[in-house]
C-alpha positions as CSV (number, residue, x, y, z in Angstrom):
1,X,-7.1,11.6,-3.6
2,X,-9.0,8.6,-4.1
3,X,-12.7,6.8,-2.7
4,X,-11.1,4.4,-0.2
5,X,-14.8,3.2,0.4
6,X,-14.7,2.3,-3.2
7,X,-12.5,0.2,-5.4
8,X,-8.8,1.6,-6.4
9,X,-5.8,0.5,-7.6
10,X,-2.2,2.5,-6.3
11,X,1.1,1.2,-8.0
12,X,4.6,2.2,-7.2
13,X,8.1,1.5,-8.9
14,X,10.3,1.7,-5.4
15,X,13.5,0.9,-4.6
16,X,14.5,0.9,-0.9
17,X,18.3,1.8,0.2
18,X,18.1,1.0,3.5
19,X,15.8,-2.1,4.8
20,X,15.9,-1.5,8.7
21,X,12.8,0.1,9.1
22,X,9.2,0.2,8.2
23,X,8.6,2.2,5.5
24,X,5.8,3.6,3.6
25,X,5.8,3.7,0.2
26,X,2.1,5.2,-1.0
27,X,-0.6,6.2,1.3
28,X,-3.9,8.3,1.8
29,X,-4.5,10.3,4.7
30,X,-7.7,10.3,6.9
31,X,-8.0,12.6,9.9
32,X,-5.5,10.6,12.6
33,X,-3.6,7.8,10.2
34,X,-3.6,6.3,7.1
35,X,-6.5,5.1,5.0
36,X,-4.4,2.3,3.2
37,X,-0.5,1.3,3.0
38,X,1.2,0.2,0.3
39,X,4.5,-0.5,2.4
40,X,7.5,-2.2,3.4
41,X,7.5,-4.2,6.9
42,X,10.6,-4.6,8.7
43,X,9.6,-7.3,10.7
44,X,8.3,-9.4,8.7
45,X,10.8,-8.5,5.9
46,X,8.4,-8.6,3.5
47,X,6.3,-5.8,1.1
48,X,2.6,-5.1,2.1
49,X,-0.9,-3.8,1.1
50,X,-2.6,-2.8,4.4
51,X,-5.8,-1.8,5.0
52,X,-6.9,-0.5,8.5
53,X,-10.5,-1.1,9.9
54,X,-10.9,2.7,10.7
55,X,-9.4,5.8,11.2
56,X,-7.5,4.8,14.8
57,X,-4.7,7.6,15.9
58,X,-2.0,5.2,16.1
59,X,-1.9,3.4,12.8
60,X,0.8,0.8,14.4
61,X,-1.9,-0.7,16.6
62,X,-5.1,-0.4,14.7
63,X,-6.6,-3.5,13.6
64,X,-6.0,-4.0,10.0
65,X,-6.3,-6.7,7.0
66,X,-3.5,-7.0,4.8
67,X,-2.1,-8.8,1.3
68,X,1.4,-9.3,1.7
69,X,4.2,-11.3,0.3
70,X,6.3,-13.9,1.3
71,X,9.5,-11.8,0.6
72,X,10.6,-8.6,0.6
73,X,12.9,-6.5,-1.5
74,X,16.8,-6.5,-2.0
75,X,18.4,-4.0,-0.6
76,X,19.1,-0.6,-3.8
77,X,16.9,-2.9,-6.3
78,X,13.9,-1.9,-7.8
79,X,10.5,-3.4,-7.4
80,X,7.0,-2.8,-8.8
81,X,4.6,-2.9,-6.4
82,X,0.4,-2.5,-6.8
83,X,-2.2,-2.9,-4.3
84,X,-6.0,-3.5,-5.3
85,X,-8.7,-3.1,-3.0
86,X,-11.7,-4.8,-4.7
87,X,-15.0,-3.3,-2.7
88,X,-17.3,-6.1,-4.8
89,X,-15.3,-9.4,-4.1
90,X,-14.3,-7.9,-0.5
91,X,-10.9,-8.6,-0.8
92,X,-7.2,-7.0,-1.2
93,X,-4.8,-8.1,-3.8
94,X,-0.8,-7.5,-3.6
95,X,1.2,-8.1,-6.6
96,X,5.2,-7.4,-6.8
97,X,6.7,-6.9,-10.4
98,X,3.4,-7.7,-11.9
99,X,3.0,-11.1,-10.0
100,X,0.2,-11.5,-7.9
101,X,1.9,-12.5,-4.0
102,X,-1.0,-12.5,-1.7
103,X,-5.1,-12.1,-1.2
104,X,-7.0,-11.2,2.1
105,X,-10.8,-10.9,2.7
106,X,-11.6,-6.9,4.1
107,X,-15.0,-5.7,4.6
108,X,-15.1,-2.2,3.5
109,X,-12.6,0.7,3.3
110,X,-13.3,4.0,5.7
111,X,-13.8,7.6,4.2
112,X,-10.5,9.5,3.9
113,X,-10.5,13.0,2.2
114,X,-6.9,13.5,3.1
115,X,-3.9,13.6,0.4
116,X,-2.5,11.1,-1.4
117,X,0.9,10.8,-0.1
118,X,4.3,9.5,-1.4
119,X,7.1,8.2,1.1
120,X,5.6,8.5,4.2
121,X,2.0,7.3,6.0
122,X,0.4,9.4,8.8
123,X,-0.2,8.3,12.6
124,X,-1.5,10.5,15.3
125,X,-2.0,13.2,12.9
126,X,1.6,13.0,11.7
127,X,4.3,12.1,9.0
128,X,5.7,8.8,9.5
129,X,7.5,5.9,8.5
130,X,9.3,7.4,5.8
131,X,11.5,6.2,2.5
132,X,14.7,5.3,2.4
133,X,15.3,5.2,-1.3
134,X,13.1,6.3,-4.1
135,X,9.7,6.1,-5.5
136,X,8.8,6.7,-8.8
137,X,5.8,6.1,-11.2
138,X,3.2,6.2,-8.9
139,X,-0.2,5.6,-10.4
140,X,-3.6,5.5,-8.4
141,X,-6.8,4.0,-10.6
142,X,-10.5,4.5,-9.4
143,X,-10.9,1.2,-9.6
144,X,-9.8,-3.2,-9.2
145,X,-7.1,-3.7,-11.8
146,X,-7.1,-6.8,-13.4
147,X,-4.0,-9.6,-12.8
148,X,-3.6,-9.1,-16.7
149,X,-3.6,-5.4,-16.1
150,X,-1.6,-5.3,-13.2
151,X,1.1,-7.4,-15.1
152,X,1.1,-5.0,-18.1
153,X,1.8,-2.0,-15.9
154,X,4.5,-3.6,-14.4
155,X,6.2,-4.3,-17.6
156,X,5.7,-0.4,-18.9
C-alpha cells in the first residue's frame, strides 16, 4: 500500500495477450474503486496512468485526469510501463520502456488504505478489468521518480 495523497511511483513489466479489452495492470484499492490505474484502454488503444478525482463506485464514469500515450502495446510483447504522480508539481507522468509519453495537471490524490493490487482494478467494490497476459516486476516507490530514474529502471 502506498499514500495516494502523496507522491509515488508504480512500474510494471507487462505483456498483454489479448488487446480487446480494458485491462488493468497495477492498482490501489479505496473503499468503492480504484485509487490510481496504471492500465491499458481499449478504446483508445493506447497505455494509461489514471487518476480519479475521488473515490466514486463506478470507476468507468468517475471523473479522472490521466497521462497517456499515443500508442498502445503489440499484442504478446512486452512493455515497461511507470506512472508518477508528483503531489508538488501537481502533475502525472507516463512513461513506456523508460520514455517519457505523456503529462497532465491533477490536483491531489484521495486517501486509499486498500491493497495494492496486480491484474485487476476495483469498481463498485469489486474485481475488474482484469489481465490478459502477464505482469511481472512490479515496483511501487514512495515517491516522483525522476525521467533519468525512470529510464534506468526500465533498462534493469
Amino acid at each position: 500500500m502506498i499514500d495516494t495523497e502523496g507522491s509515488y511511483t508504480v512500474s510494471a513489466r507487462v505483456r498483454l495477450d489479448d488487446l480487446e479489452d480494458d485491462q488493468a495492470v497495477v492498482t490501489q484499492d479505496a473503499d468503492e474503486s480504484s485509487a490510481f490505474l496504471l492500465q491499458y484502454d481499449s478504446d483508445e488503444e493506447r497505455w494509461e496512468m489514471r487518476i480519479p478525482d475521488e473515490d466514486e463506485e463506478d470507476a468507468e464514469e468517475a471523473e479522472a485526469d490521466e497521462a497517456a500515450a499515443d500508442f498502445g502495446p503489440d499484442e504478446g510483447e512486452w512493455a515497461h510501463l511507470t506512472g508518477v504522480y508528483d503531489d508538488d508539481d501537481g502533475e502525472i507522468r507516463l512513461y513506456v520502456d523508460g520514455r517519457l509519453e505523456d503529462t497532465t495537471d491533477h490536483g491531489s490524490g484521495f486517501a486509499s488504505e486498500g491493497s495494492l493490487a496486480v491484474g485487476r482494478g476495483l469498481s463498485f467494490g469489486e474485481g475488474f478489468r482484469g489481465v490478459e497476459g502477464t505482469v511481472d516486476d512490479v515496483r511501487v516507490f514512495p515517491r516522483p521518480l525522476t525521467t533519468s530514474q525512470v529510464a534506468a529502471l526500465a533498462r534493469g
